[in-house]
N, C-alpha and C positions, 0 to 999 in steps of 0.2 A: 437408605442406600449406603453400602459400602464398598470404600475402590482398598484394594490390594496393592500395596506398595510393594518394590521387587523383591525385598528383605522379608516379605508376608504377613509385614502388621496390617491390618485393618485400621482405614480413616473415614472418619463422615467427611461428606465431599467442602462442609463449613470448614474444616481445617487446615484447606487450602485453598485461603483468599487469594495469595498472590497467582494463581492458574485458571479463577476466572471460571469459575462452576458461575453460569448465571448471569456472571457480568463480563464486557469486553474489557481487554486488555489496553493498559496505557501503551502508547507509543510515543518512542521517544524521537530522536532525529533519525528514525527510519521513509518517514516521508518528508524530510526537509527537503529535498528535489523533487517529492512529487505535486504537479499541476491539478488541481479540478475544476471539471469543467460538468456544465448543462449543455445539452444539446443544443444545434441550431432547431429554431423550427422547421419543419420537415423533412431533417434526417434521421435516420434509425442506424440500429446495431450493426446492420447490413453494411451501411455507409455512414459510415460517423461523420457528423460535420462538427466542431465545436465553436458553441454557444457563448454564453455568457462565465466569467472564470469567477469559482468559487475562494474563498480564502482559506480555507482547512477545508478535510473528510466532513467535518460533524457537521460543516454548511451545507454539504454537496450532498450528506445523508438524507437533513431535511430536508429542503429544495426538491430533493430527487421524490421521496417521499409524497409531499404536498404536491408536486405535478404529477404521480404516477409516470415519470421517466426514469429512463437510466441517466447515470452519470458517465462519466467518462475519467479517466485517471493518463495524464500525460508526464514523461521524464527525458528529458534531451540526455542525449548522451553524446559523446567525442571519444571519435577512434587515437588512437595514440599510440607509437611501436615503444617496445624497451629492449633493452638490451640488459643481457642477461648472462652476460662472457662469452656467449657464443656467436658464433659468426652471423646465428639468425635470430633476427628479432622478432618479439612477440606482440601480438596486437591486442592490445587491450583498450576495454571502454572506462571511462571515467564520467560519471555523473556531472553535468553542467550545473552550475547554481542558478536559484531562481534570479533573475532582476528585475 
């Protein structure tokens, strides 16, 4: 198989390790605010309740895996105004850190 670059070389998809032909993508402090959790017992997707808290994605992958449940993915966030020279300010979220 060959993928077309927009310049119109042709690549075999091996020669581009870093895009993750085959394999997931590292992540870096993209989920450093985010929570994982297991469900409670007897909640569903309908009504989330949240269970037991995982430590990373790749706990909450296998976890989830080995029970045939979903996971669940939580990030606090805080409202915040700024001002921006104008006389109205803007409301923006800011990501809460884990503690």
């Amino acid at each position: 198989m060959e993928i077309k670059a927009s310049n119109g070389v042709a690549h075999a998809p091996t020669e581009f390790p870093e895009r993750g032909f085959g394999h997931r993508r590292k992540r870096t402090d993209e989920n450093a605010n985010v929570r994982f959790f297991l469900p409670k017992p007897g909640s569903s997707a309908a009504k989330p309740e949240l269970g037991q808290e995982m430590g990373n994605e790749s706990e909450a992958l296998i976890e989830a895996l080995k029970s045939g449940l979903p996971f669940f993915t939580v990030t606090a966030w805080k409202a915040t105004a700024q001002v921006n020279g104008t006389s109205n300010p803007i409301i923006v979220k800011e990501a809460l850190d884990r503690t």
